[in-house]
C-alpha positions in Angstrom: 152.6 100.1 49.8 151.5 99.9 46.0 150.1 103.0 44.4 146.6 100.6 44.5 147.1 99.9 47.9 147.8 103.5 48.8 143.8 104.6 46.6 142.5 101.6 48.3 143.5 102.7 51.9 142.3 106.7 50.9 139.2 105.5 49.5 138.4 103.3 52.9 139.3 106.3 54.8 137.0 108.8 52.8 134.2 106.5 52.5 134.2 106.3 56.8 133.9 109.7 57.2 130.8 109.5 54.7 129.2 106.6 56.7 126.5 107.2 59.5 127.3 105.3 62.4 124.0 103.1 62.8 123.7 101.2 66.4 120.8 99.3 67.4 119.7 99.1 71.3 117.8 96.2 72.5 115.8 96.7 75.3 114.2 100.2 76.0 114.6 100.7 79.5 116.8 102.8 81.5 120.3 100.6 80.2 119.0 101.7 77.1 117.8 104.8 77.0 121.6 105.8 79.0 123.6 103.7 76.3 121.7 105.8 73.7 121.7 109.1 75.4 125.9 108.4 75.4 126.5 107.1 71.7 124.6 110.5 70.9 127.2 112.7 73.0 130.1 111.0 71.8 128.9 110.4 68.1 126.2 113.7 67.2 126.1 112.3 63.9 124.7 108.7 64.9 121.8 107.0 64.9 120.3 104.9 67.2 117.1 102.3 66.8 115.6 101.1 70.3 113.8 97.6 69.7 111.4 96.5 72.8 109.7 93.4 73.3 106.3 95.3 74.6 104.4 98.2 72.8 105.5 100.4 75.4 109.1 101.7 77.0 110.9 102.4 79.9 111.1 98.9 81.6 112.0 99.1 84.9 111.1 102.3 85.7 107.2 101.5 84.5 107.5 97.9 85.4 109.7 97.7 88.7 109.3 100.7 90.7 106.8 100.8 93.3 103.5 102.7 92.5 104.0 104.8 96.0 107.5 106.3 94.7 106.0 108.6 91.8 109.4 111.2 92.1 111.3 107.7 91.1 109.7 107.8 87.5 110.6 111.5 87.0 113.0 109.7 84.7 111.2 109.2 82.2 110.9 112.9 81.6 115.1 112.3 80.6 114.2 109.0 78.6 111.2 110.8 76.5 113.4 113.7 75.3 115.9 111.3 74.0 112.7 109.3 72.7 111.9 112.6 70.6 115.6 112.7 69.3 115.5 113.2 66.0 118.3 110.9 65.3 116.5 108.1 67.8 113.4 105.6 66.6 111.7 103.2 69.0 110.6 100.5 67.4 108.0 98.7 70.2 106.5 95.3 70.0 109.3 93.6 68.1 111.0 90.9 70.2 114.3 90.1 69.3 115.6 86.7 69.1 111.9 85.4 67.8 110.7 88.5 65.2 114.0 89.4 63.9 117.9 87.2 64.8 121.0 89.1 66.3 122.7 87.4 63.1 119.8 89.5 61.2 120.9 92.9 63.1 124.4 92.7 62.8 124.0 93.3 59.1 122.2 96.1 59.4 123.7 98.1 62.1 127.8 98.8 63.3 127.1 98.4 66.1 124.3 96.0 68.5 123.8 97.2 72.3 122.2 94.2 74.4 120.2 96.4 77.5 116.9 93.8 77.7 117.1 93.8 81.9 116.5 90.5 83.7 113.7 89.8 83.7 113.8 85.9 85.4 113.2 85.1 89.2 116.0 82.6 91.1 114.8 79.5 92.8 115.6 78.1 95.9 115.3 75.0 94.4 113.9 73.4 98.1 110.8 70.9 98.5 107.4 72.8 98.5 108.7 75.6 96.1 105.8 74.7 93.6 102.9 74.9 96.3 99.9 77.2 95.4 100.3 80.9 96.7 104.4 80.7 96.3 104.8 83.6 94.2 107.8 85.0 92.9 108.8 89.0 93.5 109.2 89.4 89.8 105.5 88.3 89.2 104.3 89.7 92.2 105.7 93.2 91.1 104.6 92.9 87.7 101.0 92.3 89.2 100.8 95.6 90.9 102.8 97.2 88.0 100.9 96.1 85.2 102.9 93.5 83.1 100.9 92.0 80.9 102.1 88.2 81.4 101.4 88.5 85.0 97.8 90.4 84.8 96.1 86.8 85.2 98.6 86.1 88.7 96.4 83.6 91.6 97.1 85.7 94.6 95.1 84.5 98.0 95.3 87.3 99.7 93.0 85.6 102.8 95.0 84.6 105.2 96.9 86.7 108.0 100.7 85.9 107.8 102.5 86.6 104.6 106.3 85.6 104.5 108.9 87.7 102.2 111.9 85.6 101.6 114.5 88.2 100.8 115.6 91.7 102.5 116.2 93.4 99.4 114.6 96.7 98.0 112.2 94.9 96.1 111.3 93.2 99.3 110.7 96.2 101.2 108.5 97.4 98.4 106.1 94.1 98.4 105.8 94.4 102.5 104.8 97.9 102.0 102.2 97.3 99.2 100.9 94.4 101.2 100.7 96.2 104.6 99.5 99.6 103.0 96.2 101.1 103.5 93.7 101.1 100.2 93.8 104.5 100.3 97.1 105.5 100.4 97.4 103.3 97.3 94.3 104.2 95.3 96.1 107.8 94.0 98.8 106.0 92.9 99.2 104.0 89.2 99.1 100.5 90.7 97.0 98.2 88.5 93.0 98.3 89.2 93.1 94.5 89.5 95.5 94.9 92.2 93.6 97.4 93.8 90.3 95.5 93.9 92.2 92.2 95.5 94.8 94.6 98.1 91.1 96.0 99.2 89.8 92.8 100.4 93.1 91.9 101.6 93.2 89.9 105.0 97.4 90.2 105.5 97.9 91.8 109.3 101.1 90.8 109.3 104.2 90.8 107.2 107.5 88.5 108.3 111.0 89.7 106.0 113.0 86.9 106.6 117.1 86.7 105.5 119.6 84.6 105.7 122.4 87.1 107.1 122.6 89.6 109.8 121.5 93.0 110.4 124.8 94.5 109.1 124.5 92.0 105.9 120.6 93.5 104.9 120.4 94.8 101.4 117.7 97.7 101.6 118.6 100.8 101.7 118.1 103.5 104.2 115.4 105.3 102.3 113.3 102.0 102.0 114.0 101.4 105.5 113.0 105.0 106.9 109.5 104.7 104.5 108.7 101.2 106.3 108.9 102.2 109.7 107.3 105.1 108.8 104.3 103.5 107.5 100.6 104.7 108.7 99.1 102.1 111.6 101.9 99.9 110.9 104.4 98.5 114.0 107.4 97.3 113.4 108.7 94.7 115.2 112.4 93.9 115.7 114.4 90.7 117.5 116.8 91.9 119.8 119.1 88.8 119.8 119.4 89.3 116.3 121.3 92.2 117.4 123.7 91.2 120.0 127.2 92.9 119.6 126.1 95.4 117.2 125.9 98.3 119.4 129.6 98.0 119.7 131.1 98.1 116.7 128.4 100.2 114.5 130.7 103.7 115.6 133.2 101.5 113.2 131.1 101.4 109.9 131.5 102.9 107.2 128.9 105.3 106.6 126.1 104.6 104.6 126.3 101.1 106.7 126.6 103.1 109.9 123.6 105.0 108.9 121.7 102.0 108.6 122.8 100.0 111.3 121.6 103.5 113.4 118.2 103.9 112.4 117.7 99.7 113.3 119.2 100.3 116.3 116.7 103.3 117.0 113.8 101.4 115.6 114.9 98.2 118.0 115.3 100.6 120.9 112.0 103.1 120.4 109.7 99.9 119.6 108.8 98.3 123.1 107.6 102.7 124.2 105.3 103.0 121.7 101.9 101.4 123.4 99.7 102.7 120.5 96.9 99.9 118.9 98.5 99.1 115.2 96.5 97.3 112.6 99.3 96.0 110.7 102.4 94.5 111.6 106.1 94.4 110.1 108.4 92.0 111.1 112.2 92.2 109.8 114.0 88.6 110.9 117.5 88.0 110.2 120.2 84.9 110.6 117.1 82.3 108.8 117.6 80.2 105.8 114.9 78.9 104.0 114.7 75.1 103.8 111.1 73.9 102.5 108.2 75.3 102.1 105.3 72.6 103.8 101.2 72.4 103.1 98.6 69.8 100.9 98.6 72.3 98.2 98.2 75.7 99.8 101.3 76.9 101.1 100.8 76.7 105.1 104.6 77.4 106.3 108.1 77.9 105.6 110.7 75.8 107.7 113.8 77.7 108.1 117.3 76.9 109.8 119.2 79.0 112.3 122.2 80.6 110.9 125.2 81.3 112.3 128.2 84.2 110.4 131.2 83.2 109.3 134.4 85.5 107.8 136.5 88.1 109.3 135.2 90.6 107.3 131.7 92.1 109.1 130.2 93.0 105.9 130.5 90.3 103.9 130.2 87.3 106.2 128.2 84.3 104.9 125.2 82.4 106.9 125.8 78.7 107.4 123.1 76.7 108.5 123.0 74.9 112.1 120.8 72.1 113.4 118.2 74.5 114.5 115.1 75.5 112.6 112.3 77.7 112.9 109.0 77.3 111.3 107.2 80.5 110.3 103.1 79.9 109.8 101.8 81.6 106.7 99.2 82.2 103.7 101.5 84.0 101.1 105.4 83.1 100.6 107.3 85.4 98.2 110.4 84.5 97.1 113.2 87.9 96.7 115.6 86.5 96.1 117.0 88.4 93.2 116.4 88.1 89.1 118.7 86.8 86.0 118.4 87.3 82.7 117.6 85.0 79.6 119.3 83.9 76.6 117.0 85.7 73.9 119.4 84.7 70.8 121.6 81.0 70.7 124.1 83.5 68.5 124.7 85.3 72.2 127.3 84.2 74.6 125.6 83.5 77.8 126.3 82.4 81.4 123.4 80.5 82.2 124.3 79.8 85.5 124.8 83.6 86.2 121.8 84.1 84.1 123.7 87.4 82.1 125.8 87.9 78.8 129.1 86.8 79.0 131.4 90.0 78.3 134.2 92.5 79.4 133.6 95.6 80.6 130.5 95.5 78.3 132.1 94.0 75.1 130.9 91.2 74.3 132.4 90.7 71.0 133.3 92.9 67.9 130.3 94.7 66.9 127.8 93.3 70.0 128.0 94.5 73.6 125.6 94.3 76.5 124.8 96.8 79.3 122.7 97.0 82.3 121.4 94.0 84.1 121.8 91.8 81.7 125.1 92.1 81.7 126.2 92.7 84.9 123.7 90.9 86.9 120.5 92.4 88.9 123.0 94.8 91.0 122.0 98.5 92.5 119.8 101.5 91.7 118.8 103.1 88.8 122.1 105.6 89.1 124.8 102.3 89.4 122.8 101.3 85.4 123.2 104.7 84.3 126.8 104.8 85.0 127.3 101.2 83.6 125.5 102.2 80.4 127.2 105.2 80.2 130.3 103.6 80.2 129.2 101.1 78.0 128.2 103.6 75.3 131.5 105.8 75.2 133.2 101.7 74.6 130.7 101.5 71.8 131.2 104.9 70.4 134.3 104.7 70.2 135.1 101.3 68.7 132.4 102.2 65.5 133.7 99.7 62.6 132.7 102.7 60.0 134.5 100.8 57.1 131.2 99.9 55.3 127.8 101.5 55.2 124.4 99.5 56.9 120.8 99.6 55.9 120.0 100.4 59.3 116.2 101.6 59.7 114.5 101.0 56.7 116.0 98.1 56.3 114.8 96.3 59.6 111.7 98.2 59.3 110.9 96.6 55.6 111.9 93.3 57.1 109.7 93.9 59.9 106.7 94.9 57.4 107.5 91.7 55.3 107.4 89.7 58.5 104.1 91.0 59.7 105.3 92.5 62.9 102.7 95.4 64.3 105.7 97.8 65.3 105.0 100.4 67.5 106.7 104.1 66.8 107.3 106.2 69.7 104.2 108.5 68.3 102.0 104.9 68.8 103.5 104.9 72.3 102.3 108.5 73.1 98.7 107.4 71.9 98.6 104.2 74.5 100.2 107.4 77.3 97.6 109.5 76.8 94.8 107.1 76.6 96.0 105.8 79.9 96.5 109.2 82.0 93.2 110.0 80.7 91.3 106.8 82.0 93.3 107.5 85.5 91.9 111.0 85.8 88.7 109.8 85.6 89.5 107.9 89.0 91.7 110.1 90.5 95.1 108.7 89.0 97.9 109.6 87.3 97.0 106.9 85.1 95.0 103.2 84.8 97.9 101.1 82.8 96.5 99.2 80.3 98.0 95.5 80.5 96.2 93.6 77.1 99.0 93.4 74.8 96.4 93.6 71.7 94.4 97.0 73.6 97.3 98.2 73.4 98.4 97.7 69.7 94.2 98.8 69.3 95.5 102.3 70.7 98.7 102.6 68.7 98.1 101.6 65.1 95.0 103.5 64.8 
C-alpha cells in the first residue's frame, strides 16, 4: 500500500471511532422499542430516533391488547424508560413513506430499523365478504381500543348470534368483549363509544368457528382458561368434534397436552352444570368458510365440513367435503390474521405475504426490518422481543461508521420545513396525563382520546 493509501486508511479508521452511530426506528411499538433498547446495550454510545405514524406510542400494546388484560400493558413501564433515554427521541405524528422517504432517512442515519407492525386484515376473498356488519378483527379491536381510523366503525350490535371466523387470541379476545358484562368492562380503558354501544348490546351468543381441529386451535391456554371462566357465560362444546382425541392427548407435547386437557375437561364438565347462563360461547371446529349470504345485512355464514389430512397431528390441513353447515347470525368477524403494508416503493416487499422481504432481519445494507412486519403476524409479545432483539445486535453490529450523518437535527429541520406537527415524547406525556385524568373522573385508568387533531391540541401546547 502507498504511503497515501496507508494516511488514507488511518484517517478512515480514526474518523469511525469519532462518528456517533445514528439509527433510526420506524414504528414505536414493542419491535421498536426492543430493537432500540438492544442497539443501546450493544452500542452505549448510539443514538436512536423512533418515528410513529400517530401522536402517541407503544402500538400493539395500546392498540391490540384487550382492555380486560391491564398486567399485559405493564410493558410499557420497560418501553417509557427507554423513551426517557437520553440518547433516545420519539418523534410522533410523522408518517414515513408520505412526510419524509426511506431514500430521505438513509442519508441521515447508519442505520434504518423497519418495526411499523401489520397493521392490514386478510380476506377470504368469498361472495358476501362486503355485506354490512362484516367487520374485520383489526377494526373491530381498534374500535374498543381506540384507533383513531376506526372511532367512526358501523357496528349493529342488535341481533343475537354473532359469528367469529378465526380461533386465534385475537379471536378469543372479541368473544369475550362481546359476551362480557358492562360492568366488568366499564373499569377497564376500552373506548367510551364502545362502552355506550357493548351496553345496549343484544349478542347472547357467540359461535368461534375454525377450519381445523381441536389439536390445530391457535389460542393459548391462558385465553382459553379466561373464557370458560367468564361470569354467566356457558360454554358449549361439540363432542364429535372430538372423537379420537382422548387417545392420543397422553402423547402431546406439553403446552398442546395442556390444552387439549382443559378442552377435554370443559367438553366433559359442561352437560353437569344445570345453572341458567345469560350468555353463550360456542367453540366449532373442522368448518370452512364459504360465503357469507343476506340483502345487505349480513344474515348467515355458509360453511363446509372439513375433513384432516397429514401424518403429522399438529399440523394437518382441513380440506373441504361436500357438506356444509349454515350458521344464522347478525355480526360476522373475520380473524383471520393481519399483513403488513408497503409504506415506501424504495422497500422490498412481499405483497402476497404482506411483510418486508429480508434475512434474518437484513434487508439490505443499511435497512433492516423487525417484528411483524417482517416476519409476519406470528406469537406473543415475548416471540417480538426476542426477534427484535436479535434484530438489533445484527444492526449493532454491522454500523457502516465510515462517514458521519445529520441524524436528529437534520430530520427534525426537514420536518419543520415540511410543516409536520411532530410530537416529542414530553408532547406524548401531556396527551397520558390528560387521558388518565379524564378516566379517573369515571372510574378508569384512563378515557383514550381518538381525534387525531385533540390530540396534537394536547401536545403542542
Amino acid at each position: 500500500m502507498s504511503k497515501s493509501g496507508v494516511l488514507l486508511n488511518s484517517f478512515r479508521q480514526f474518523s469511525s471511532k469519532n462518528v456517533t452511530p445514528k439509527v433510526c426506528v420506524v414504528g414505536a411499538g414493542p419491535a421498536g422499542f426492543y430493537a432500540t433498547q438492544q442497539i443501546l446495550k450493544v452500542k452505549p454510545e448510539a443514538k436512536v430516533d423512533i418515528l410513529e405514524k400517530l401522536p402517541v406510542p407503544f402500538g400493539l400494546v395500546r392498540f391490540g391488547v384487550a382492555p380486560d388484560h391491564p398486567e399485559v400493558k405493564n410493558v410499557i413501564n420497560t418501553f417509557d424508560k427507554i423513551a426517557k433515554d437520553d440518547r433516545v427521541q420519539f418523534l410522533g405524528n410523522v408518517d414515513v413513506g408520505k412526510d419524509v422517504k426511506i431514500e430521505e432517512l438513509k442519508n441521515l442515519y447508519h442505520a434504518i430499523v423497519l418495526t411499523y407492525g401489520a397493521e392490514y386484515d386478510r380476506t377470504l376473498n368469498i361472495p358476501g365478504e362486503n355485506l354490512n356488519n362484516v367487520i374485520a378483527a383489526r377494526n373491530f379491536v381498534g374500535w374498543y381500543n381506540g384507533i383513531p381510523c376506526d372511532k367512526n366503525l358501523k357496528i349493529d350490535l342488535s341481533g343475537e348470534d354473532a359469528v367469529i371466523l378465526g380461533q386465534g387470541n385475537v379471536a378469543i379476545d372479541i368473544a369475550r368483549i362481546l359476551l362480557s358484562s358492562v360492568d366488568r368492562l366499564k373499569t377497564t380503558d376500552i373506548t367510551s363509544h364502545a362502552l355506550e354501544q357493548l351496553a345496549e348490546s343484544k349478542v347472547k351468543r357467540v359461535w368461534l368457528i375454525g377450519r381445523r381441529g381441536p389439536l390445530q386451535a391457535a389460542f393459548t391456554i391462558a385465553e382459553l382458561r379466561e373464557m370458560l371462566k367468564l361470569p354467566n357465560c356457558k360454554t358449549f362444546w361439540r363432542p364429535n368434534d372430538f372423537t379420537g382425541i382422548k387417545d392420543i392427548v397422553a402423547n402431546l407435547a406439553r403446552p398442546r397436552k395442556r390444552l387439549t386437557e382443559l378442552m377435554l375437561k370443559s367438553l366433559d364438565e359442561a352437560p353437569h352444570d344445570k345453572r341458567n347462563f345469560d350468555k353463550e360461547f360456542h367453540p366449532i371446529f373442522l368448518r370452512g368458510p364459504t360465503e357469507f349470504i343476506g340483502t345487505s345485512n349480513i344474515e348467515k355464514v355458509k360453511f363446509s365440513v372439513n375433513e384432516l389430512e397429514g401424518e403429522d397431528l399438529l399440523k394437518q390441513t382441513a380440506k373441504a367435503t361436500d357438506k356444509f353447515e349454515d350458521f344464522p347470525c347478525n355480526l360476522a368477524v373475520r380473524s383471520i390474521g393481519y399483513k403488513s403494508k408497503l409504506i415506501d416503493p424504495n422497500i422490498p416487499f412481499d405483497v402476497k405475504s404482506g411483510k418486508i422481504i429480508n434475512s434474518d432481519g437484513k434487508v439490505e445494507k443499511g435497512l433492516y426490518a423487525a417484528g411483524w412486519v417482517a416476519t409476519g403476524p406470528m406469537g406473543i409479545i415475548i416471540s417480538t422481543m426476542n426477534n427484535a432483539f436479535k434484530v438489533g445486535q445484527i444492526v449493532s453490529i454491522e454500523l457502516d461508521l465510515s462517514e458521519d450523518k445529520g441524524g436528529y437535527l437534520d430530520l427534525k429541520n426537514l420536518l419543520n420545513e415540511r410543516g409536520i406537527n411532530v410530537v416529542d415524547y414530553h408532547g406524548w406525556e401531556k396527551i397520558d396525563h390528560e387521558e388518565r385524568k379524564r378516566g379517573k373522573s369515571v372510574g378508569k385508568p384512563r378515557e383514550k382520546i381518538v381525534e387525531i387533531s385533540e390530540m396534537l391540541k394536547i401536545a403542542l401546547n
